[in-house]
C-alpha positions as CSV (number, residue, x, y, z in Angstrom):
1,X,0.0,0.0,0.0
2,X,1.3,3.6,-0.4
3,X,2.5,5.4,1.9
4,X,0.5,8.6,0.8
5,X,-2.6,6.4,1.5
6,X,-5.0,8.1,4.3
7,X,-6.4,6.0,6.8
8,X,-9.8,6.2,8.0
9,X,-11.1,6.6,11.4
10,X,-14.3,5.1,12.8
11,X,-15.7,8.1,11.9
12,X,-14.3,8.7,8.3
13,X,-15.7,5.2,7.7
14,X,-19.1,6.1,8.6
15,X,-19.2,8.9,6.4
16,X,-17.6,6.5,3.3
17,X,-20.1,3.7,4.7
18,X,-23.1,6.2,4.4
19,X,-22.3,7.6,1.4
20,X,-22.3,4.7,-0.7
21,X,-25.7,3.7,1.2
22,X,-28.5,6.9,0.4
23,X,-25.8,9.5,-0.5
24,X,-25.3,11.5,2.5
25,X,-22.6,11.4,4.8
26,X,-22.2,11.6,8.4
27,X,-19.5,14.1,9.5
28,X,-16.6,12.6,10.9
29,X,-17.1,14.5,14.4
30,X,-20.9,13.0,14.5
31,X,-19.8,9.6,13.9
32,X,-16.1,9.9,16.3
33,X,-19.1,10.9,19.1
34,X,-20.6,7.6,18.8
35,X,-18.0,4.6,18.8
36,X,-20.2,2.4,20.2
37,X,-21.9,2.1,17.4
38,X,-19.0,0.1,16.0
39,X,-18.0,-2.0,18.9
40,X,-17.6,-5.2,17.7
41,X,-17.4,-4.8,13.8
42,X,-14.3,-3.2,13.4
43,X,-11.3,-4.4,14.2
44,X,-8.7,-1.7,14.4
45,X,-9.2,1.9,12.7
46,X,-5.6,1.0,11.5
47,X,-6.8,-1.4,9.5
48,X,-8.6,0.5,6.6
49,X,-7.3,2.5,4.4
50,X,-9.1,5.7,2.0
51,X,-10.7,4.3,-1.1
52,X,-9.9,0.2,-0.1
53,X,-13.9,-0.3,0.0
54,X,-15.6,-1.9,-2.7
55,X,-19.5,-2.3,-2.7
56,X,-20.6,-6.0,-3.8
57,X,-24.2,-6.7,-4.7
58,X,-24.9,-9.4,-2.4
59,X,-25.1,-9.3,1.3
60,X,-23.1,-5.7,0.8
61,X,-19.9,-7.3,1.4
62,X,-17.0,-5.2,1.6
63,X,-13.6,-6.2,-0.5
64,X,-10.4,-5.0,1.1
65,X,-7.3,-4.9,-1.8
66,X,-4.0,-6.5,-0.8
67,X,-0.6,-6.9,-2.3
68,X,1.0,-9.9,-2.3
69,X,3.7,-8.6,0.1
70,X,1.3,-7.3,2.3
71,X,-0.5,-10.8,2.6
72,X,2.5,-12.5,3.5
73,X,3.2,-10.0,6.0
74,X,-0.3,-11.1,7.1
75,X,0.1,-14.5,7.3
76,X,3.4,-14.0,9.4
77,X,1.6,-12.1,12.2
78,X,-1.7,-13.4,12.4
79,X,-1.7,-16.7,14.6
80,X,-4.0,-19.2,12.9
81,X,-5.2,-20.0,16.9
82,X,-5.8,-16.7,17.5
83,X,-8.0,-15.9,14.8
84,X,-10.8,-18.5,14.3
85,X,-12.0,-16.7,11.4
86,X,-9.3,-17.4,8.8
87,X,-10.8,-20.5,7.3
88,X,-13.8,-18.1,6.3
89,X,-11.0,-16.0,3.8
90,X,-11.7,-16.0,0.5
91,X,-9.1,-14.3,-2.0
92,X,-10.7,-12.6,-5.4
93,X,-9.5,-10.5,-8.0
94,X,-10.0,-7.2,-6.5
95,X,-10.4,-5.3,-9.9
96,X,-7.6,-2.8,-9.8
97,X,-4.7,-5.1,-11.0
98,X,-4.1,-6.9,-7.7
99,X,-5.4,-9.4,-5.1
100,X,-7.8,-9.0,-2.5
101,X,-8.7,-10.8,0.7
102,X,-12.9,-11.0,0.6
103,X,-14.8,-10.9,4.2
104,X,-18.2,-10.6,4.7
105,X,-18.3,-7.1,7.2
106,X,-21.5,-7.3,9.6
107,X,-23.3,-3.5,8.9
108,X,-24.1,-1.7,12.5
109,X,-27.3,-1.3,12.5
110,X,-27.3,2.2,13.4
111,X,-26.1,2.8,9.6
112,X,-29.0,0.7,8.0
113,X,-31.5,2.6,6.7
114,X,-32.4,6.4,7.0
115,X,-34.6,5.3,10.1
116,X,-31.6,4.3,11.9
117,X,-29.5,6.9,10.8
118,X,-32.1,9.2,12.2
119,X,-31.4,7.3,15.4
120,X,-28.0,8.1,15.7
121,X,-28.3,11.1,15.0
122,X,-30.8,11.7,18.0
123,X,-28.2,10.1,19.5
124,X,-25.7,12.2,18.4
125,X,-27.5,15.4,19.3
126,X,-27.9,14.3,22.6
127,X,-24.5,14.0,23.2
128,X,-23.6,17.2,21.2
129,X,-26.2,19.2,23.6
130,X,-29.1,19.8,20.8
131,X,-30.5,23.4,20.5
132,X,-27.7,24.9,22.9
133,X,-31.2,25.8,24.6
134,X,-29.5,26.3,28.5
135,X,-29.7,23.6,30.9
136,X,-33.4,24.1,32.6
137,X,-34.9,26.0,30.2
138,X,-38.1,24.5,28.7
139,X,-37.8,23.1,25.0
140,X,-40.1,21.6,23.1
141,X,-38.5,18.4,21.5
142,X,-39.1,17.2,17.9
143,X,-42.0,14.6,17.3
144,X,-41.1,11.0,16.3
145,X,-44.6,10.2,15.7
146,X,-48.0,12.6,14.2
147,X,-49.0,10.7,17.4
148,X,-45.9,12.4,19.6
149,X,-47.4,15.5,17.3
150,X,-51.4,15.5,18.6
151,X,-51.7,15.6,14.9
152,X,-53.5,13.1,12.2
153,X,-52.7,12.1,8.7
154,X,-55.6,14.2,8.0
155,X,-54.6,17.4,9.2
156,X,-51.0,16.9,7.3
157,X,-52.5,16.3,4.2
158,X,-55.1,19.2,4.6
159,X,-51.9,21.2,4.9
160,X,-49.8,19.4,2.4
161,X,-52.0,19.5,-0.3
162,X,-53.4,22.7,-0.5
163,X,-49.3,24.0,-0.1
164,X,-49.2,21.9,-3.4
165,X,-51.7,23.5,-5.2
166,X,-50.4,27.0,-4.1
167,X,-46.9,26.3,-5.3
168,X,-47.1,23.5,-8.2
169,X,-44.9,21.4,-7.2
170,X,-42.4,20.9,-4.4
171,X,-40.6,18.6,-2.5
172,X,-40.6,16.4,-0.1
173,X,-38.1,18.1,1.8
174,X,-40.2,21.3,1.1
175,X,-43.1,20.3,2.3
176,X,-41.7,19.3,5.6
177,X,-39.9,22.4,6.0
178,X,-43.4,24.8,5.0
179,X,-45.3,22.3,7.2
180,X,-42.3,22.1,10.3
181,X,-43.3,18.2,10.5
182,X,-40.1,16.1,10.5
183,X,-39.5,14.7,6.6
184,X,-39.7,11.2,8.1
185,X,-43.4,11.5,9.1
186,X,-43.9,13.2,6.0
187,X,-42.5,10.8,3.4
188,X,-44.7,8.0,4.0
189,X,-47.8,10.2,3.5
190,X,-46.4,11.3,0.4
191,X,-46.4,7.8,-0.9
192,X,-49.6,6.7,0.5
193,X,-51.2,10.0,-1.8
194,X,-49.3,8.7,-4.5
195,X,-50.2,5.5,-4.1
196,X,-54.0,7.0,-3.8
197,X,-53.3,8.9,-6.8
198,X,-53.4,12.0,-5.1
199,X,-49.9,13.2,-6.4
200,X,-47.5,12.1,-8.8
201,X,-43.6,12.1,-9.4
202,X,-42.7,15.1,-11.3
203,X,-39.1,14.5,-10.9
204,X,-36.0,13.3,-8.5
205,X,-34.8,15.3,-5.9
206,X,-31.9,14.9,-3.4
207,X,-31.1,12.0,-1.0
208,X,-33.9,9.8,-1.9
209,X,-36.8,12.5,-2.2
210,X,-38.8,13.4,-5.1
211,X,-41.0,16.5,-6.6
212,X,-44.6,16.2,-6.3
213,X,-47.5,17.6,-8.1
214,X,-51.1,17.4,-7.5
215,X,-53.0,14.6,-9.6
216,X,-56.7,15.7,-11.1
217,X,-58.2,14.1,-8.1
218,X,-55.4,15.7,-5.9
219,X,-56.5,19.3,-7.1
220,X,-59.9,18.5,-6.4
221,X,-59.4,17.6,-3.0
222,X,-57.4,20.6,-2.6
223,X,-59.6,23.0,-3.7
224,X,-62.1,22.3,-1.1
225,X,-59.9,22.3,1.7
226,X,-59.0,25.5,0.1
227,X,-62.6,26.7,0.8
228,X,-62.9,25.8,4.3
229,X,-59.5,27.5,5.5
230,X,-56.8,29.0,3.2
231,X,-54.3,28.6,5.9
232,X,-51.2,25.9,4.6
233,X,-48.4,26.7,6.9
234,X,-46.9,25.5,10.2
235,X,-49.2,22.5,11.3
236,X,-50.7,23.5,14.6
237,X,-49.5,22.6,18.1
238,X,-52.3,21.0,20.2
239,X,-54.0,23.2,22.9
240,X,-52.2,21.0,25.9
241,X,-49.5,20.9,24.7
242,X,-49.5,25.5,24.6
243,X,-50.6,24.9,28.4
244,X,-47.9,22.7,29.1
245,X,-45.3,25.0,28.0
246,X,-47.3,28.5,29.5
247,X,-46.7,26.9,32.8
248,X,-43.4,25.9,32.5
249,X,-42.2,29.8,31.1
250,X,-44.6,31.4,33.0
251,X,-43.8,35.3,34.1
252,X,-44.4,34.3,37.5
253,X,-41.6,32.1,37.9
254,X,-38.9,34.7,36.7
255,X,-37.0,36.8,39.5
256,X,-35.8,40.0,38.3
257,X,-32.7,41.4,40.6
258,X,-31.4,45.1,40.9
259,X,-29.0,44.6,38.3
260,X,-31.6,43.3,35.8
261,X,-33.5,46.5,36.4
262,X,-30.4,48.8,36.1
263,X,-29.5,46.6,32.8
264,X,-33.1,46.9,31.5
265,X,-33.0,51.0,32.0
266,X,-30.1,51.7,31.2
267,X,-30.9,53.7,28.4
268,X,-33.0,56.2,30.7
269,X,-32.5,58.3,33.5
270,X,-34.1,56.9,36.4
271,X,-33.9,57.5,39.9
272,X,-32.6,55.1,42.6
273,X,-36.2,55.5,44.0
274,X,-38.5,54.5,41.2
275,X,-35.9,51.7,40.6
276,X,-37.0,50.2,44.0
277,X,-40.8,51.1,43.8
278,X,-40.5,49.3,40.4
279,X,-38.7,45.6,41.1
280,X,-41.2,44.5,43.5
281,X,-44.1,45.4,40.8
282,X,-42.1,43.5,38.0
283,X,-41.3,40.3,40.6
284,X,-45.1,40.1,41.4
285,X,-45.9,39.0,37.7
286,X,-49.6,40.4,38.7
287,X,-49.7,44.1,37.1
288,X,-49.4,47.6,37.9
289,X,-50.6,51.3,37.4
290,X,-48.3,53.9,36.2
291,X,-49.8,57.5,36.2
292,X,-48.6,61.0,35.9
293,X,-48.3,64.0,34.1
294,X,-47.8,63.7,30.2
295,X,-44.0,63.2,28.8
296,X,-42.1,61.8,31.8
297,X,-41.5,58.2,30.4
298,X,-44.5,56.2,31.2
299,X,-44.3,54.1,28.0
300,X,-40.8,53.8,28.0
301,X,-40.3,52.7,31.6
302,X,-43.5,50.1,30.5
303,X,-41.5,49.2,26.9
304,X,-38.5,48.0,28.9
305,X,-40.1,46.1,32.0
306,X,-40.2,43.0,30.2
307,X,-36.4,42.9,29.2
308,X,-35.3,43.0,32.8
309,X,-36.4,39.6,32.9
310,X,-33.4,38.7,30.2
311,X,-34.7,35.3,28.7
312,X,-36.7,33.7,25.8
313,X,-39.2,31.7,25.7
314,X,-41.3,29.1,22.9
315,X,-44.3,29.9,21.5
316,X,-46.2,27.3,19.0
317,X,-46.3,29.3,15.6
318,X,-50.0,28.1,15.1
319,X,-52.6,26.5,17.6
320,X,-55.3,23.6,16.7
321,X,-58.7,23.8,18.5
322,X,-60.9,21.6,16.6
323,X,-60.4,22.3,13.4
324,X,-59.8,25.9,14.4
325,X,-56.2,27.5,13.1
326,X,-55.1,30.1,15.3
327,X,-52.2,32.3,14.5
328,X,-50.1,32.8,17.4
329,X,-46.9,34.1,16.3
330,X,-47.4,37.5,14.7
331,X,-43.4,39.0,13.5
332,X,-45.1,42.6,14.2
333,X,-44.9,42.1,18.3
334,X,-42.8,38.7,18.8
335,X,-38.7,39.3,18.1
336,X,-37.9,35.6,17.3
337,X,-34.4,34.4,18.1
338,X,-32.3,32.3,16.2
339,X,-30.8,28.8,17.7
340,X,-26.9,28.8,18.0
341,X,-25.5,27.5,15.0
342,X,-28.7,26.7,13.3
343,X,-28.2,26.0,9.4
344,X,-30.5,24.9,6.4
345,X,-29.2,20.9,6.3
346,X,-30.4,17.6,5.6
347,X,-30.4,16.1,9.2
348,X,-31.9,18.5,12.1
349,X,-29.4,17.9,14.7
350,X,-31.3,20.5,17.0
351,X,-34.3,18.3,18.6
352,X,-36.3,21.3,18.4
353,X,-40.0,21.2,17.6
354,X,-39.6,23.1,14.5
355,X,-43.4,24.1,14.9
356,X,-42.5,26.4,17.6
357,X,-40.6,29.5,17.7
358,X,-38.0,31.1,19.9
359,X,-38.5,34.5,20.7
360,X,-37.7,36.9,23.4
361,X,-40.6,38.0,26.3
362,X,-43.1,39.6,24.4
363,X,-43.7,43.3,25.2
364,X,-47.3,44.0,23.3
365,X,-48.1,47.8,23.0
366,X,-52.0,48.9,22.6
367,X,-53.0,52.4,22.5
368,X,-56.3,54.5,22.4
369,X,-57.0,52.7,19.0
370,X,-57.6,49.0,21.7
371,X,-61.1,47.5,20.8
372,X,-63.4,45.2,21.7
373,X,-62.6,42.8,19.1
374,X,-58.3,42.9,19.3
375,X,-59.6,41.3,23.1
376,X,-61.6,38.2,21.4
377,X,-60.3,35.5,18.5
378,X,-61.1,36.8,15.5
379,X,-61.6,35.0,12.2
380,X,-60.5,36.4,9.0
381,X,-64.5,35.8,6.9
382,X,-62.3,34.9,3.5
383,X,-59.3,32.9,4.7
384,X,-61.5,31.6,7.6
385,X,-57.6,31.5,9.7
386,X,-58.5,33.1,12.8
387,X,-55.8,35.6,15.1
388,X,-54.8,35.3,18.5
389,X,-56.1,38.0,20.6
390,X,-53.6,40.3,22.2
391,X,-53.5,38.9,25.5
392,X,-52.6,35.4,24.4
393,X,-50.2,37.2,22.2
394,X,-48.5,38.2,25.1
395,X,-48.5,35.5,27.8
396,X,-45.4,35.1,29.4
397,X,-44.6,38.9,28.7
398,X,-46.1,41.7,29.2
399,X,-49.1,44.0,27.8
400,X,-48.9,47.6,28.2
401,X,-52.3,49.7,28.0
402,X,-51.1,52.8,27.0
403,X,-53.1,56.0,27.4
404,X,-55.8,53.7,29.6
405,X,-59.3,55.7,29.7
406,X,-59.0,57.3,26.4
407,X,-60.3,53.6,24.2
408,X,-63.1,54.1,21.9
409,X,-64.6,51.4,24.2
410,X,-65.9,52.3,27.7
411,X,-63.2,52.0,30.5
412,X,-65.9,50.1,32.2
413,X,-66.1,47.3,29.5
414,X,-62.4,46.6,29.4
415,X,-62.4,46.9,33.1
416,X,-65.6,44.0,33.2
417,X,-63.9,41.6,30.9
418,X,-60.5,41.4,32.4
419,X,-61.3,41.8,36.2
420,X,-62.0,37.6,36.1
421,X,-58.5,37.1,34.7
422,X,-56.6,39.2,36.5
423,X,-57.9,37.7,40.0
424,X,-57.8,34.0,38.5
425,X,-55.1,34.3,36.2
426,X,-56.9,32.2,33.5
427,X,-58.8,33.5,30.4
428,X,-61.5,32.6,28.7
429,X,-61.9,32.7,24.7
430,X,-64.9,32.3,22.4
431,X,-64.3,30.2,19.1
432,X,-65.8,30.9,15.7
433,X,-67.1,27.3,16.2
434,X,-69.3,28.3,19.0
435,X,-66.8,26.7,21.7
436,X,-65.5,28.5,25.1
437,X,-61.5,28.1,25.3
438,X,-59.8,28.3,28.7
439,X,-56.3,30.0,28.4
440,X,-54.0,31.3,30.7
441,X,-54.0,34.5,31.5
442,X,-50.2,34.9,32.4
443,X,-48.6,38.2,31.6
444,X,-47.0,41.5,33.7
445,X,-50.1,44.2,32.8
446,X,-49.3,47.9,33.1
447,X,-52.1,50.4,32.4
448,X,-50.2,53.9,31.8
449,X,-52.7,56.8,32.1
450,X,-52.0,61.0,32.2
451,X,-55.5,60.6,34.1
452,X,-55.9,60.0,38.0
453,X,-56.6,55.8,38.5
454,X,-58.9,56.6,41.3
455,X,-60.9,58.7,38.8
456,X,-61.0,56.2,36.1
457,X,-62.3,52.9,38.3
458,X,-63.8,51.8,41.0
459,X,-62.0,50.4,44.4
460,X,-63.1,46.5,43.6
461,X,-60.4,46.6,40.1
462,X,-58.0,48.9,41.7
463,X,-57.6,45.9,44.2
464,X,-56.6,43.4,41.4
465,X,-54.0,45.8,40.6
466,X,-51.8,45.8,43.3
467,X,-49.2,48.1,42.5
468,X,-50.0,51.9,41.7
469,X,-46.7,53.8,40.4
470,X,-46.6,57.3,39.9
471,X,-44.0,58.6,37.8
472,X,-43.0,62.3,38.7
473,X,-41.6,65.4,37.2
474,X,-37.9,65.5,36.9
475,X,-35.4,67.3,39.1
476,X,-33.9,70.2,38.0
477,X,-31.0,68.6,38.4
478,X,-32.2,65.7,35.8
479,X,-33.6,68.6,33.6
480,X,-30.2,69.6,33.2
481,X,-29.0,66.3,32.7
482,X,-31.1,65.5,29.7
483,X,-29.7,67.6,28.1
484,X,-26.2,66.8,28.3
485,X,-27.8,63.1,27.2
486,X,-29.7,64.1,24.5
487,X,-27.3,67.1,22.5
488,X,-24.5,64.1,21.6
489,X,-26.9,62.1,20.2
490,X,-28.8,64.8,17.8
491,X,-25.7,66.1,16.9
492,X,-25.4,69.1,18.8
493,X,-22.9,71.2,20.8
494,X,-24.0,71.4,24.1
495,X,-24.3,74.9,26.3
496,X,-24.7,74.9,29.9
497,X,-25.0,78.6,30.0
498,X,-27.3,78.2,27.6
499,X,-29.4,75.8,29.5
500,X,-29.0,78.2,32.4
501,X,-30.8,80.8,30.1
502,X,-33.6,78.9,29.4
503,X,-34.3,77.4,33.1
504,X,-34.0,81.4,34.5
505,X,-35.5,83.0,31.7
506,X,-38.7,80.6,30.4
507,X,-39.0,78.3,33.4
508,X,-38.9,79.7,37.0
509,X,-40.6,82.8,36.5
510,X,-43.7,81.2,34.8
511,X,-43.5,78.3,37.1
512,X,-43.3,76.1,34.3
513,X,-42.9,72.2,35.3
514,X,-40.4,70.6,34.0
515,X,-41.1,67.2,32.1
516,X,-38.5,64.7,30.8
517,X,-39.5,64.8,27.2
518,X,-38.9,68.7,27.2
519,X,-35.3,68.9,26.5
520,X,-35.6,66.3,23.4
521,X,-38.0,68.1,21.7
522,X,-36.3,71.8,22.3
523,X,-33.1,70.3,21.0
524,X,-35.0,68.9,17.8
525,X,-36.5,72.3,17.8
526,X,-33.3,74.1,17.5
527,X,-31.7,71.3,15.8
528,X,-34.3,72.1,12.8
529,X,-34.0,75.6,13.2
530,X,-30.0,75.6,12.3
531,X,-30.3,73.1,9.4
532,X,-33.1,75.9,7.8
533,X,-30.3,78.9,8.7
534,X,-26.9,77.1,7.4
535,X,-25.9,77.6,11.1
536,X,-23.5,75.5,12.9
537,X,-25.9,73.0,15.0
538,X,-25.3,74.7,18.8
539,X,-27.5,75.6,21.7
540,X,-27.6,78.8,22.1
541,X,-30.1,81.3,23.9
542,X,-31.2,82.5,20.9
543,X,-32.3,79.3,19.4
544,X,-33.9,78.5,22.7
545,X,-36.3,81.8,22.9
546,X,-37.4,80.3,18.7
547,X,-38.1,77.1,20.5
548,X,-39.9,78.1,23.1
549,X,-42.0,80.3,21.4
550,X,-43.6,77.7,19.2
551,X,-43.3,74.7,21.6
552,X,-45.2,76.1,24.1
553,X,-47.5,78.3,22.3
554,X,-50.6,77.0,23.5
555,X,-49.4,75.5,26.6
């Protein structure tokens, strides 16, 4: 043998033995994580050598090339009492000009098959710490059964063929990746519909797979699915198995320390006092008021709550309630967050239930334009896909009512259709189908009002909110501050003198309050003023007598 020949590994032989079996190789790390799997059927890594495998077509026996020289060398150190197999050796031609010793090579059988090679490679992810999700933390894990799943070969071939008739033709791969089912509890479908003459082979695809393509009767079938729900993504995640995973993330089982507060407000300037009125408010995971005068940071001290907590948590992308999609993931209030190391390949060594997402602790935002309807499941009347309301949205999290009193809808109805949930901590939902839905309740909810709580509802819902946090007029000393803060970051050359002017000129003598959104908006006042003039962008008296005189014109 030359001396330039490589030697495989156990591992490098896995990869050469699964290559030659459905095309796809394991990596030698994978495989160098798992030598049990070849205990027994190899006798030293030393003895093969790179390309010294030949493929027969019976009983895949394995031909290993030998000189002569090398088979005498053989014979010399090999004790015929030692090994009790050498009556069993056959020598062949070997095909490449020389002789070779024949052996039939027993196969593990963790490398037979693509079910077994989906074995080891649960196996192998186990070992190699799957998602990198951190120890504790909940995580859903991947189905190996539609029964694992809650899910039946209906509803995958609800999904599965209207995704078909949307697209053409696709994959099998690409169905399992639009439907987040596991290609090996789609492929078997796939051939049962072709079998049923539901689809056909358009054309071969990699590793095995084919492209599909809806058959007459196929389109048929699809076209009325199509008419009782449009909806042909994610396949839903069962209703216990949501309430399974809402009590294992919920917001009343996070702790948030000092530090996580100073880390989550970092960004503002916020008094060691509100800092300690706020933690025990955010550690209850019950909800709180936040009230005062207009522009001191209601909304951003409520925007940032949530991220003192620091963690992520899994959400299903869709839920299934009888036949009922609902949409739970919705990219315009959920930040989704990527696995480590997560790639588009053929084997998912993550162990993740692709149907769920990873996202960080929602923080859902509704205004003066809140309704009625944002509070119930609503179904879309074309694509009959209904949307999660906002308060499953944000389970785990936390909703924010900003401006709370000034809703189209009376205070009083809001206040009458949460003031169950917030005692009990559980919700209930009404379906298109008719059906009541219990769901949990299980979110940090801050109502932010400019109005006076005690003026807005009565004693008995003031009670369910146990904390009531006022949020005061800055210090002159803060005043000040904000504005060194703010000038850097518009661009501008700050002026203390000039800040001086403004506090002695336009705010004592008028007894104007100050409030912490004043100094931004001056600054953006003059800031605007010197871009119109060609002027070099500075705080000056002068530009602060322009700015006043429009900013509080009619204040």
């Amino acid at each position: 043998m030359p001396d330039t020949a490589k030697k495989l590994s156990p591992a490098e032989f896995l990869a050469e033995l699964t290559s030659q079996n459905d095309g796809n190789a394991y990596t030698a790390e994978v495989a160098e994580a798992m030598p049990d799997a070849f205990a027994g059927n190899l006798r030293s890594k030393n003895d093969f050598e790179e390309n010294d495998f030949e493929e027969s077509e019976d009983d895949f026996e394995l031909t290993l090339p030998h000189t002569e020289e090398s088979l005498k060398s053989q014979d010399l150190d090999n004790d015929p009492e030692e090994d009790s197999s050498a009556d069993d050796i056959e020598y062949v031609k070997s095909g490449r000009g020389g002789i070779s010793q024949k052996r039939k090579l027993t196969i593990p059988d963790a490398a037979q098959g693509n079910s077994h090679l989906s074995e080891l490679f649960e196996r192998v992810s186990n070992l190699l710490g799957g998602s990198g999700v951190g120890d504790g933390e909940y995580c859903p894990k991947c189905p190996d059964s539609l029964e694992e799943a809650r899910l039946s070969s209906e509803d995958i071939e609800r999904l599965a063929l209207k995704f078909l008739l949307q697209k053409g033709s696709a994959s099998g791969r690409e169905i399992s990746g639009q439907l987040k089912v596991p290609f090996a509890l789609i492929d078997p479908l796939l051939r049962l519909w072709k079998k049923d003459q539901l689809v056909a082979f358009k054309g071969a695809a990699e590793v095995g797979d084919y492209y599909f393509v809806l058959t007459d009767p196929g389109r048929d079938r699809a076209k009325r699915y199509m008419e009782e729900c449009t909806y042909c993504g994610s396949a839903p995640v069962a209703l216990p198995d949501y309430l399974k995973a809402m009590e294992a993330q919920s917001i009343a089982k996070q702790e948030a320390t000092e530090e996580d507060l100073k880390r989550a407000f970092s960004d503002l300037l916020i008094s060691e006092k509100m800092l300690e009125t706020l933690g025990p408010a955010v550690n209850s995971g019950r909800g709180m008021f936040l009230f005062g005068e207009p522009g001191n940071g209601k909304t951003s001290i409520a925007e940032r709550v949530t991220t003192s907590f620091g963690s992520t948590i899994w959400i299903p992308r869709t839920l299934g309630v009888d036949g009922d999609i609902i949409r739970l993931f919705d990219p315009g209030v959920h930040e989704v967050v990527e696995l480590e190391g997560e790639e588009n390949s053929l084997f998912d060594l993550s162990g993740v239930d692709q149907r769920w997402v990873r996202i960080v602790r929602p923080t859902v935002i509704a205004g003066g334009e809140l309704t009625m309807e944002e509070l119930e499941v609503c179904q879309n009347p074309q694509t009959k896909i209904c949307e999660a309301p906002l308060q499953l949205k944000s389970n785990c999290g936390t909703l924010v009512i900003d401006d709370f009193g000034r809703q189209t809808m009376p205070v009083e109805v809001l206040l009458n259709r949460w003031i169950v949930p917030l005692e009990k901590r559980y919700d209930f939902l009404n379906l298109p189908s008719g059906k009541k839905l219990q769901v949990p309740f299980d979110q940090l909810i801050i109502f932010s009002t400019n109005l006076e709580p005690r003026d807005l509802v009565d004693g008995a819902f003031l009670r369910r909110i146990p904390y009531k946090i006022e949020v005061p007029d800055p210090s002159e000393e803060h005043f000040r501050k904000l504005f060194d803060i703010m000038a850097p970051i518009l661009g501008m050359v700050n002026n203390p003198e000039a800040v001086d002017y403004l506090i002695e000129k336009h705010y004592k003598p008028v007894n104007r309050p100050y409030r912490a959104c004043q100094p931004r908006d001056l600054l953006l006042q003059i800031r605007n003023y010197c871009i119109y003039r060609k002027i070099p962008k500075k705080i000056t008296p002068e530009g602060f007598d322009f700015a006043v005189s429009i900013y509080f014109a009619v204040m």
